[in-house]
PDB file of N, H, CA, C and O in Angstrom:
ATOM      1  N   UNK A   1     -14.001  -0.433   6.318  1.00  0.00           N
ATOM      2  CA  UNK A   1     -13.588   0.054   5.026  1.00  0.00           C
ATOM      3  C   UNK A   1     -12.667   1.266   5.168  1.00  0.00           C
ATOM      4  O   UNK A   1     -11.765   1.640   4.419  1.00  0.00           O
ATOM      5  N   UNK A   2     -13.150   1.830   6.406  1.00  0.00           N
ATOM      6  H   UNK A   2     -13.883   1.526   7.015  1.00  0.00           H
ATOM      7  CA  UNK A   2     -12.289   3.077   6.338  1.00  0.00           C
ATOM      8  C   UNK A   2     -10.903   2.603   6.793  1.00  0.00           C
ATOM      9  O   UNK A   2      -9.923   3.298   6.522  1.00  0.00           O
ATOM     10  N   UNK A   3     -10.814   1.827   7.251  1.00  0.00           N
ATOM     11  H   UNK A   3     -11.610   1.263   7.471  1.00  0.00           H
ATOM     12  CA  UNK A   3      -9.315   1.274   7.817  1.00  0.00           C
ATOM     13  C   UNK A   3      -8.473   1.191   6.611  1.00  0.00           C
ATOM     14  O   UNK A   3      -7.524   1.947   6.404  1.00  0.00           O
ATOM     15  N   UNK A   4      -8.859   0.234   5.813  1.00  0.00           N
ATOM     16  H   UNK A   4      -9.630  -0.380   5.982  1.00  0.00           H
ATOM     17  CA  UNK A   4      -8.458  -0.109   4.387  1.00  0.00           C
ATOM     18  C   UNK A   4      -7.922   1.172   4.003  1.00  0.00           C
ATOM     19  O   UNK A   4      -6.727   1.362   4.233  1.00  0.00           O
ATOM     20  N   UNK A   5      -8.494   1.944   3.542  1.00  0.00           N
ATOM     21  H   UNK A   5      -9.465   1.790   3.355  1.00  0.00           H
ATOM     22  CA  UNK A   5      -8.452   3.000   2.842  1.00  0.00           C
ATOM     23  C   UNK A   5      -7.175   3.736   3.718  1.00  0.00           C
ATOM     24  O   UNK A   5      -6.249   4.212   3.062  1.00  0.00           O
ATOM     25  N   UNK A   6      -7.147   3.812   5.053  1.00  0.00           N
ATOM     26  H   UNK A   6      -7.899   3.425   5.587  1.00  0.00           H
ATOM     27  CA  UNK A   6      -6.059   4.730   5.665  1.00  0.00           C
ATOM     28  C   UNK A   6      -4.728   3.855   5.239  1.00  0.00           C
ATOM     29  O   UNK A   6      -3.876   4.306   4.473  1.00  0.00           O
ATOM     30  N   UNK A   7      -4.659   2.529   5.843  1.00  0.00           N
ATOM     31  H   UNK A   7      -5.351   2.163   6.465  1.00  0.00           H
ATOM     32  CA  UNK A   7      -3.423   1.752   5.874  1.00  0.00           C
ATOM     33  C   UNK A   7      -2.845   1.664   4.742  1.00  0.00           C
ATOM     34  O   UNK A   7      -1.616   1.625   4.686  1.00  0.00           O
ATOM     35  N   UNK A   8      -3.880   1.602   3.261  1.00  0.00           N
ATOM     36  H   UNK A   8      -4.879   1.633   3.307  1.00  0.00           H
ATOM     37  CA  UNK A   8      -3.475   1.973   1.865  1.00  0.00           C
ATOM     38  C   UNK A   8      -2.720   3.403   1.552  1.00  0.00           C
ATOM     39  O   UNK A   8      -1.750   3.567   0.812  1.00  0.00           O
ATOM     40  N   UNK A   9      -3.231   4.112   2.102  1.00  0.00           N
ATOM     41  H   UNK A   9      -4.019   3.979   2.703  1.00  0.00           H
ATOM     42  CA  UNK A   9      -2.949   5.639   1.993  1.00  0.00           C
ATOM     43  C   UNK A   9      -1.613   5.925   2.941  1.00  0.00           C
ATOM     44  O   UNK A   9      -0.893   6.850   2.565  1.00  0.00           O
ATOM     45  N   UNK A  10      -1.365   5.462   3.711  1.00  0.00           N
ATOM     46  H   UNK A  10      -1.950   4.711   4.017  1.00  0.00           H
ATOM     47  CA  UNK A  10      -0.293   5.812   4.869  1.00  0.00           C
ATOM     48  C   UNK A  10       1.037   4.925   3.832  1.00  0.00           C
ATOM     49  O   UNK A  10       2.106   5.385   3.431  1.00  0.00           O
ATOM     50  N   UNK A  11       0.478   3.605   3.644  1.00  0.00           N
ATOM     51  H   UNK A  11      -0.391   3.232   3.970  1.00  0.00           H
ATOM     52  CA  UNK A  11       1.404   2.775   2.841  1.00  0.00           C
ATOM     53  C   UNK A  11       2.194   3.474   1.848  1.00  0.00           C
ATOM     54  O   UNK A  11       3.408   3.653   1.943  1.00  0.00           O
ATOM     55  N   UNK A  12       1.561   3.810   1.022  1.00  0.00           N
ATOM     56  H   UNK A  12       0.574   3.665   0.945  1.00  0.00           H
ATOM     57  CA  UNK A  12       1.655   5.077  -0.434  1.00  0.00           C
ATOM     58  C   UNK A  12       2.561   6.621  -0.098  1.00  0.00           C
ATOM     59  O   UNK A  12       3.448   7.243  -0.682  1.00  0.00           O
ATOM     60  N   UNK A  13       1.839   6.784   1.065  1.00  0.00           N
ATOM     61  H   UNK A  13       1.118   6.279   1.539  1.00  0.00           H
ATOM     62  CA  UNK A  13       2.533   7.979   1.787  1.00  0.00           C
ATOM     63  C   UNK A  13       4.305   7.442   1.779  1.00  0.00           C
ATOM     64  O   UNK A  13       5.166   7.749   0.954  1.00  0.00           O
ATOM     65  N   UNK A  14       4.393   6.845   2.603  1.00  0.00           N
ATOM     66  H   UNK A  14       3.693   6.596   3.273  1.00  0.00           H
ATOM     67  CA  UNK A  14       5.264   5.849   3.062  1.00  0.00           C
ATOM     68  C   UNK A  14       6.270   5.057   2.022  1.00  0.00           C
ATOM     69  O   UNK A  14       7.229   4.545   2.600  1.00  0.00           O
ATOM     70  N   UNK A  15       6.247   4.947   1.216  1.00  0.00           N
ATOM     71  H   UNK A  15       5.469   5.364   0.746  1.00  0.00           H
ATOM     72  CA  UNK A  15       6.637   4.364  -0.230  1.00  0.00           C
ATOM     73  C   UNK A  15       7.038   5.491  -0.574  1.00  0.00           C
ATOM     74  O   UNK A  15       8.256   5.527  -0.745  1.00  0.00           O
ATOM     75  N   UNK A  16       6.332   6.734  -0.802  1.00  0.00           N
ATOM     76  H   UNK A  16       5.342   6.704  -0.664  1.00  0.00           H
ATOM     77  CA  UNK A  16       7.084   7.689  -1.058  1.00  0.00           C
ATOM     78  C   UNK A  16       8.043   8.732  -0.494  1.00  0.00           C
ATOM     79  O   UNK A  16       8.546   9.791  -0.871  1.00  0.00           O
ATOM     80  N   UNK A  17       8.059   8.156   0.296  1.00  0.00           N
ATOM     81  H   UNK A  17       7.651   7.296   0.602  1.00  0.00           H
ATOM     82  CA  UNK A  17       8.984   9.004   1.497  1.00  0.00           C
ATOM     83  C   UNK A  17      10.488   8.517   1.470  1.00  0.00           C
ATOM     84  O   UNK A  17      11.555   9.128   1.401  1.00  0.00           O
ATOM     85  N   UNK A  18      10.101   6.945   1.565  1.00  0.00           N
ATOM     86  H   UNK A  18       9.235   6.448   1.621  1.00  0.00           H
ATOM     87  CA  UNK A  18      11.047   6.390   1.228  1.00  0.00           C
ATOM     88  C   UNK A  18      12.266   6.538  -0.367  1.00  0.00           C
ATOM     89  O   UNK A  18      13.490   6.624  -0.471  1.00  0.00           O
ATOM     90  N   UNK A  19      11.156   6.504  -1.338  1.00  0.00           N
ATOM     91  H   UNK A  19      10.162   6.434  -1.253  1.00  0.00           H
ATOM     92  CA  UNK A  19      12.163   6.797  -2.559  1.00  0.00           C
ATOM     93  C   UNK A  19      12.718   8.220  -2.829  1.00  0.00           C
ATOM     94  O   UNK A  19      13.675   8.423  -3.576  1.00  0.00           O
ATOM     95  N   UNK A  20      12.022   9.219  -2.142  1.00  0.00           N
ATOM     96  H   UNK A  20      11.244   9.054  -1.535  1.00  0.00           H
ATOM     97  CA  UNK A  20      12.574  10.552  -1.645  1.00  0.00           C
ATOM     98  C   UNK A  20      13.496  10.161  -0.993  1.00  0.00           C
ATOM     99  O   UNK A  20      14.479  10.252  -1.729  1.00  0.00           O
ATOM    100  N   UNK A  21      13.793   9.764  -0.021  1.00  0.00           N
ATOM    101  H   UNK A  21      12.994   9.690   0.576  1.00  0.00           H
ATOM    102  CA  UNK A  21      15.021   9.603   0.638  1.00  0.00           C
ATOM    103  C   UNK A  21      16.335   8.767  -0.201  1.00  0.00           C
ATOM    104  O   UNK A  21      17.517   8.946   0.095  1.00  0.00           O
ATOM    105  N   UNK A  22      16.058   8.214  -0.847  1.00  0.00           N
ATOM    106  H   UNK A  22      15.098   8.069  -1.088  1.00  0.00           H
ATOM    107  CA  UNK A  22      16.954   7.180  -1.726  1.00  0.00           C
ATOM    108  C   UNK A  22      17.375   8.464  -2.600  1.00  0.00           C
ATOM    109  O   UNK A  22      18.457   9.043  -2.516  1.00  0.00           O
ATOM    110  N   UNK A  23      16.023   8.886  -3.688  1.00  0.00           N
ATOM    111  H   UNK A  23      15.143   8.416  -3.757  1.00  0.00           H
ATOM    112  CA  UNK A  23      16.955  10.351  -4.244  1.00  0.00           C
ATOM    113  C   UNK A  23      18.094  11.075  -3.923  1.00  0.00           C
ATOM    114  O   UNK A  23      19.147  11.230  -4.541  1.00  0.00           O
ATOM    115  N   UNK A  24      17.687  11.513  -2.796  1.00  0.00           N
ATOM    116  H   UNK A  24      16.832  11.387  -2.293  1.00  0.00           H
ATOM    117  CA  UNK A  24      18.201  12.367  -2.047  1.00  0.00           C
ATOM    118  C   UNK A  24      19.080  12.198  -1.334  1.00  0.00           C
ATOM    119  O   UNK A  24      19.455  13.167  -0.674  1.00  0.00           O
ATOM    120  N   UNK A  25      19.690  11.044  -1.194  1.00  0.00           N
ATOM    121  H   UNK A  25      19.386  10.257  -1.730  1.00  0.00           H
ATOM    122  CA  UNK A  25      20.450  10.333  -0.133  1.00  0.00           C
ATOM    123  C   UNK A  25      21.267   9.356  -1.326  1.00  0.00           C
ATOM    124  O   UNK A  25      22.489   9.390  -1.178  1.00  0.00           O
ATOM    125  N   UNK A  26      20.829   8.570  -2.380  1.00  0.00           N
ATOM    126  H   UNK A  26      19.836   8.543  -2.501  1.00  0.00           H
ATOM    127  CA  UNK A  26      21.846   7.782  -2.505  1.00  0.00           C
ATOM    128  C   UNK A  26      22.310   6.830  -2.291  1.00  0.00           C
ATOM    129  O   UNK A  26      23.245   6.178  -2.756  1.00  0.00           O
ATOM    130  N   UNK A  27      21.185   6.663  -1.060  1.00  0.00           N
ATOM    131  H   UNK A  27      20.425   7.193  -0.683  1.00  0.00           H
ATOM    132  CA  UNK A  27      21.311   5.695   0.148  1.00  0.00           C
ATOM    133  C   UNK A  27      20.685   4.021  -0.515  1.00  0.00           C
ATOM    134  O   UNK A  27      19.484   4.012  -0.245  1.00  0.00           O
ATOM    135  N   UNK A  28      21.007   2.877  -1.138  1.00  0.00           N
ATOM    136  H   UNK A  28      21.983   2.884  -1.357  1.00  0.00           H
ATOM    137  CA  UNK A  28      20.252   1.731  -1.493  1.00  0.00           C
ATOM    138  C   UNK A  28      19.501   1.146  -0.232  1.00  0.00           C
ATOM    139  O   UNK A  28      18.783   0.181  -0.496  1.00  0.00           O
ATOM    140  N   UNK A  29      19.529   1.513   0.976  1.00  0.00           N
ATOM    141  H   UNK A  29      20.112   2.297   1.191  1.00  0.00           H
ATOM    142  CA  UNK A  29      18.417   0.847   1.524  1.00  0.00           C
ATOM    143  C   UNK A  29      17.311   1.556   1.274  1.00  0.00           C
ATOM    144  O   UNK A  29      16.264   0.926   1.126  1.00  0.00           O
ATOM    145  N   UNK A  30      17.299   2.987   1.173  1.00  0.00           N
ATOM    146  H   UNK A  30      18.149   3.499   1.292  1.00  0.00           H
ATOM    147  CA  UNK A  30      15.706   3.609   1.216  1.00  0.00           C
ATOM    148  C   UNK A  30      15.293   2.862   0.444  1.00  0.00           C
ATOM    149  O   UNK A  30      14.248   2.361   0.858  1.00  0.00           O
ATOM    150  N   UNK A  31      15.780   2.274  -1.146  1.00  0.00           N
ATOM    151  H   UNK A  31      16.629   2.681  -1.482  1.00  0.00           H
ATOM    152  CA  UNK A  31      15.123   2.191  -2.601  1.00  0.00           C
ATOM    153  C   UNK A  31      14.725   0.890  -2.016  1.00  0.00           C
ATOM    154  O   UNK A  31      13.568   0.607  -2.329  1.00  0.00           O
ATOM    155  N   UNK A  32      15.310   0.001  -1.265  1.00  0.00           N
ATOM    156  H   UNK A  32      16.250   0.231  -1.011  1.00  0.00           H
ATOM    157  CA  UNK A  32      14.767  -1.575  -0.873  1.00  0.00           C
ATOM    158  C   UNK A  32      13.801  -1.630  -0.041  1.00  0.00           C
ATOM    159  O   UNK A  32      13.064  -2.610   0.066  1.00  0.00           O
ATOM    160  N   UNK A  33      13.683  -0.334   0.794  1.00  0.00           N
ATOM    161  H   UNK A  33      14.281   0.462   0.707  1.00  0.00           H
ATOM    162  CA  UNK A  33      12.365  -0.243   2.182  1.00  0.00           C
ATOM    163  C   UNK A  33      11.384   0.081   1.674  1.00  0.00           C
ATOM    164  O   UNK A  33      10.277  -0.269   2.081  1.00  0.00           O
ATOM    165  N   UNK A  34      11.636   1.013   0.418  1.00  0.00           N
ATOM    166  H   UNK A  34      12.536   1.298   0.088  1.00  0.00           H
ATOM    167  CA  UNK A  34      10.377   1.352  -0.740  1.00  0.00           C
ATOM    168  C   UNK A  34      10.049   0.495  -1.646  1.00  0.00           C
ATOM    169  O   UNK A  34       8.965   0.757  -2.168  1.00  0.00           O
ATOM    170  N   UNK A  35      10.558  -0.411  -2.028  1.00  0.00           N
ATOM    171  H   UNK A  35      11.438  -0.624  -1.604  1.00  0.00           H
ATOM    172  CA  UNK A  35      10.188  -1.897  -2.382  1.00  0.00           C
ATOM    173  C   UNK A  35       9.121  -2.332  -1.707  1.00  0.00           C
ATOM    174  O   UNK A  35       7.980  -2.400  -2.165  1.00  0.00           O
ATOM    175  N   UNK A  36       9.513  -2.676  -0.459  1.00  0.00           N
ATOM    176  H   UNK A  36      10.440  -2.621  -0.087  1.00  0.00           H
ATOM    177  CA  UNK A  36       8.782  -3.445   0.284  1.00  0.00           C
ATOM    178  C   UNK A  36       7.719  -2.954   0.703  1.00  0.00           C
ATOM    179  O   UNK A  36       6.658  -3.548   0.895  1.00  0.00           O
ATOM    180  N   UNK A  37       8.043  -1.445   0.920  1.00  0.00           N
ATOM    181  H   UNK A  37       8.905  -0.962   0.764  1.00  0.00           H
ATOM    182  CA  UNK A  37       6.857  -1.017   1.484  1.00  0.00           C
ATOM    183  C   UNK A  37       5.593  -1.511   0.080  1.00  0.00           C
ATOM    184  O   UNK A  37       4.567  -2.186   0.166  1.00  0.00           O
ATOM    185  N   UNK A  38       6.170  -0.900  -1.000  1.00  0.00           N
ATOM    186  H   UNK A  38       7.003  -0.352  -1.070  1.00  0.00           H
ATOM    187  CA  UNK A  38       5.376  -0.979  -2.220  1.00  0.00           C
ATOM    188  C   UNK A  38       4.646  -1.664  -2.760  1.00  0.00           C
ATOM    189  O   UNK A  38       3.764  -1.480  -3.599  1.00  0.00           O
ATOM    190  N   UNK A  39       5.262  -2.995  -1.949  1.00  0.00           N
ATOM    191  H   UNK A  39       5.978  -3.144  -1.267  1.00  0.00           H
ATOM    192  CA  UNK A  39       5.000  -4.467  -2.123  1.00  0.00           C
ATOM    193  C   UNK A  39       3.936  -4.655  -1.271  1.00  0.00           C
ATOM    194  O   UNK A  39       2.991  -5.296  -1.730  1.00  0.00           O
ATOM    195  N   UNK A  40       3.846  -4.172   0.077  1.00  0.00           N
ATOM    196  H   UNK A  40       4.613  -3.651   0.450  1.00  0.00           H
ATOM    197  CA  UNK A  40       2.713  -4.012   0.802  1.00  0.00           C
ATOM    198  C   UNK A  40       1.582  -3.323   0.735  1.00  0.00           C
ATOM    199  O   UNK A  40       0.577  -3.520   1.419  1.00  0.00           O
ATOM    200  N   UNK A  41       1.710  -2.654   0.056  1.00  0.00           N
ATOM    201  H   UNK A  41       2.526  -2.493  -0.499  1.00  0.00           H
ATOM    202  CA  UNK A  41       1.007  -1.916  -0.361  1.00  0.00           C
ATOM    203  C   UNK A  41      -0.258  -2.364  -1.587  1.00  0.00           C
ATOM    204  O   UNK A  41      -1.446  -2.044  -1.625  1.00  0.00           O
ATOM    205  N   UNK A  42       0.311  -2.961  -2.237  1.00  0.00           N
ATOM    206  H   UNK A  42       1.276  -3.221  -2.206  1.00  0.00           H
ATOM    207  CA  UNK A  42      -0.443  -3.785  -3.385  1.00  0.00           C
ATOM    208  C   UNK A  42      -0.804  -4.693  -2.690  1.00  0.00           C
ATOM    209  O   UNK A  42      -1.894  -5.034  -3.149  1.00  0.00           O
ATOM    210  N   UNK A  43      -0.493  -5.470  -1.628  1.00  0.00           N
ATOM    211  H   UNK A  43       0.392  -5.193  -1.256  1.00  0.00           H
ATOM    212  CA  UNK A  43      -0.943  -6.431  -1.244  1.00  0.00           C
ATOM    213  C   UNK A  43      -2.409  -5.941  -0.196  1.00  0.00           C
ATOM    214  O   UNK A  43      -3.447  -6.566   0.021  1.00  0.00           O
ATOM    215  N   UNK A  44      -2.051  -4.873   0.190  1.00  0.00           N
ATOM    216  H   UNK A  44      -1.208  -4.366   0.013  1.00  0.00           H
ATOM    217  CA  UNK A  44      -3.228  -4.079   1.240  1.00  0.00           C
ATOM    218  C   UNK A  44      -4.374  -4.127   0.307  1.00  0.00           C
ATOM    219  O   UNK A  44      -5.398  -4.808   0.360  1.00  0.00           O
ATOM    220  N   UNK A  45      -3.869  -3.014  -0.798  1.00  0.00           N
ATOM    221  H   UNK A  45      -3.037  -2.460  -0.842  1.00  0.00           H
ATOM    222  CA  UNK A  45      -4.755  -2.836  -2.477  1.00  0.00           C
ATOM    223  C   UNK A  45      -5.396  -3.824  -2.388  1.00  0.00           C
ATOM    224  O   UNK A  45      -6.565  -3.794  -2.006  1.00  0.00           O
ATOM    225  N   UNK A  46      -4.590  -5.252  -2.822  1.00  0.00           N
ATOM    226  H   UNK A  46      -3.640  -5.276  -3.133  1.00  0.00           H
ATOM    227  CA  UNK A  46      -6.164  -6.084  -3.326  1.00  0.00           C
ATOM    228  C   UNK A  46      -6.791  -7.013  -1.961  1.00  0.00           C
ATOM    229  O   UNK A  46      -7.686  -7.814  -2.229  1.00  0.00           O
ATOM    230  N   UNK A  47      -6.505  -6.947  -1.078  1.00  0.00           N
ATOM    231  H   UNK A  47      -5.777  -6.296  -0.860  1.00  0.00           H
ATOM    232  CA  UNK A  47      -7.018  -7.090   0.322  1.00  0.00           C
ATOM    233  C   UNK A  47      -8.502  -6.412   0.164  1.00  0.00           C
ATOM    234  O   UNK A  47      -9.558  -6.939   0.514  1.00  0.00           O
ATOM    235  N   UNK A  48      -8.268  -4.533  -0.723  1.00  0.00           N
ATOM    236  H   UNK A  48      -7.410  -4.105  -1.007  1.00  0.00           H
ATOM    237  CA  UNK A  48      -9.140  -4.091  -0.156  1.00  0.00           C
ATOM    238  C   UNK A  48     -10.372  -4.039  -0.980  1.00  0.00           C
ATOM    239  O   UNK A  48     -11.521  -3.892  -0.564  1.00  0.00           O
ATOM    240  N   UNK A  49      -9.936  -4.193  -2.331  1.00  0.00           N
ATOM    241  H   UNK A  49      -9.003  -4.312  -2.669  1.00  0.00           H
ATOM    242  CA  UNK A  49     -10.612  -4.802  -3.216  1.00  0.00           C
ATOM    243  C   UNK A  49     -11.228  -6.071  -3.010  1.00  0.00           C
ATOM    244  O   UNK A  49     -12.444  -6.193  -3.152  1.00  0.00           O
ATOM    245  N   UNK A  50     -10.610  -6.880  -2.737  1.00  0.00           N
ATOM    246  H   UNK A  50      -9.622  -6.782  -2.622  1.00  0.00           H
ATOM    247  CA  UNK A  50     -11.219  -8.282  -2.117  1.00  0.00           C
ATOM    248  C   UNK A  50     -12.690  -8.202  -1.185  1.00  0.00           C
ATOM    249  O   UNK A  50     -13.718  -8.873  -1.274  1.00  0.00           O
ATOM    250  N   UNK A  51     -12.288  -7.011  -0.207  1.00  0.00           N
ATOM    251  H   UNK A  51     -11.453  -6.466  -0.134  1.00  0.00           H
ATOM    252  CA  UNK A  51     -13.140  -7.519   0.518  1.00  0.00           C
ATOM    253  C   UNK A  51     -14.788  -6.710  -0.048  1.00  0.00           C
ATOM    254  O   UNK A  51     -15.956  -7.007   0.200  1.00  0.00           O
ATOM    255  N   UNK A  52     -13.968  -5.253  -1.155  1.00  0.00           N
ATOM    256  H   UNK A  52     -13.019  -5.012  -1.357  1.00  0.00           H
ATOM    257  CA  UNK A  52     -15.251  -5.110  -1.838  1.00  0.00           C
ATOM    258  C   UNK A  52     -15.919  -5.620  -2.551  1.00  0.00           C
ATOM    259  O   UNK A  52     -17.128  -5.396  -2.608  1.00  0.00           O
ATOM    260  N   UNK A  53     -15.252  -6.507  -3.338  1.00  0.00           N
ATOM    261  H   UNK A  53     -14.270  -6.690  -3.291  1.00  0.00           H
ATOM    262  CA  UNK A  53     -15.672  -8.003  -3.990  1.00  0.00           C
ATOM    263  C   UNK A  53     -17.227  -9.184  -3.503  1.00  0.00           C
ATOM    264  O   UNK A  53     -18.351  -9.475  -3.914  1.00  0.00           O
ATOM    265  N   UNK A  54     -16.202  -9.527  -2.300  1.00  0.00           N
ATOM    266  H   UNK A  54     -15.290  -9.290  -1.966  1.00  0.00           H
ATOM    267  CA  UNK A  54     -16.804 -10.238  -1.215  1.00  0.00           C
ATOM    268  C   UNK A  54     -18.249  -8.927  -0.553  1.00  0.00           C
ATOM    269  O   UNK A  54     -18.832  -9.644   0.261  1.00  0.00           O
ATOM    270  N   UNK A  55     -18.661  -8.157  -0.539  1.00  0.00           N
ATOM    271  H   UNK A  55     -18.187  -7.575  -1.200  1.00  0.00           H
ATOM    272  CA  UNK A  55     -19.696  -7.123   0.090  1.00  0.00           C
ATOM    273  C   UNK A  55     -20.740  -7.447  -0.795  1.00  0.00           C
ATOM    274  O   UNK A  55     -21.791  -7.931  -0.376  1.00  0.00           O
ATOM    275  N   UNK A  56     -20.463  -7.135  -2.409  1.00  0.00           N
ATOM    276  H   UNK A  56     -19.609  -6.741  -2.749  1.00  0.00           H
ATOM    277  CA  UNK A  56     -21.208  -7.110  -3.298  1.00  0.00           C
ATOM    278  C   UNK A  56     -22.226  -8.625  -3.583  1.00  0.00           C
ATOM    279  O   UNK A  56     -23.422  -8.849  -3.771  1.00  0.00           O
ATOM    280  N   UNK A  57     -20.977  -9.433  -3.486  1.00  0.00           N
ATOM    281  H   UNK A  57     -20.005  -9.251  -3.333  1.00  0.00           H
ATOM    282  CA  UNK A  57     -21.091 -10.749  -3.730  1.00  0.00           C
ATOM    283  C   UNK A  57     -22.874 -11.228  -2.471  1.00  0.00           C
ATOM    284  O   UNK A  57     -23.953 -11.802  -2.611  1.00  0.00           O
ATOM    285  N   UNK A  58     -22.078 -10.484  -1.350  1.00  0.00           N
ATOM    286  H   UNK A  58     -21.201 -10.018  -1.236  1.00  0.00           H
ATOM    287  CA  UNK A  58     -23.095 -10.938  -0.246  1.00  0.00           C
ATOM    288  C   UNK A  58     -24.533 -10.615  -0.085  1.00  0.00           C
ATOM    289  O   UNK A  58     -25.490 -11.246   0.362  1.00  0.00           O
ATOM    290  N   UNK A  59     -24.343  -9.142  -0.713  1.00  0.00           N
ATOM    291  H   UNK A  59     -23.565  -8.629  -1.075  1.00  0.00           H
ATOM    292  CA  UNK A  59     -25.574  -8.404  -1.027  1.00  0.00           C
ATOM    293  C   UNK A  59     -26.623  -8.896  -2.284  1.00  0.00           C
ATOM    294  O   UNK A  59     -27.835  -8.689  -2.334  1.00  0.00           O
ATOM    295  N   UNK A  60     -25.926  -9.486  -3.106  1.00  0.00           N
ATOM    296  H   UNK A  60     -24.941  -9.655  -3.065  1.00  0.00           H
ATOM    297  CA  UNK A  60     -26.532 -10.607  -4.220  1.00  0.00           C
ATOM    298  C   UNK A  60     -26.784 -11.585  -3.653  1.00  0.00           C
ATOM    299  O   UNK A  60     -27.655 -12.042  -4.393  1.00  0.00           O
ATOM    300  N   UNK A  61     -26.658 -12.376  -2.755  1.00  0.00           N
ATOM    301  H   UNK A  61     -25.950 -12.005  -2.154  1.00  0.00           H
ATOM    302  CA  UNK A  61     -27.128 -13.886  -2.681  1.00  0.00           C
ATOM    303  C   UNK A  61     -27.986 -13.327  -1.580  1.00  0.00           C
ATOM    304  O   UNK A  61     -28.751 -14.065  -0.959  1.00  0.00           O
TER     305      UNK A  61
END
């Protein structure tokens, strides 16, 4: 769980670093690497949700 939680958090970190740099720069790839990252990021999200989902679920049956 704690993994989850870092790779989410680094992701987020990371996403924002990126659209700082696009600000600041001007630059259209930062704004597309922060896309993606962003995109990964939600996808980590309900990964991590999922698997709290799946814990609860297990602890009931």
């Amino acid at each position: 769980m704690l993994v989850f939680r870092w790779i989410v958090l680094l992701l987020l970190v990371a996403g924002i670093l990126c659209f700082a740099m696009y600000i600041g720069t001007g630059d259209v790839r930062w704004r597309g690497r922060g896309l993606v990252i962003v995109k990964w990021t939600v996808l980590a999200g309900l990964a991590f949700f999922a698997v709290l989902i799946l814990e609860r679920l297990a602890i009931m049956i």
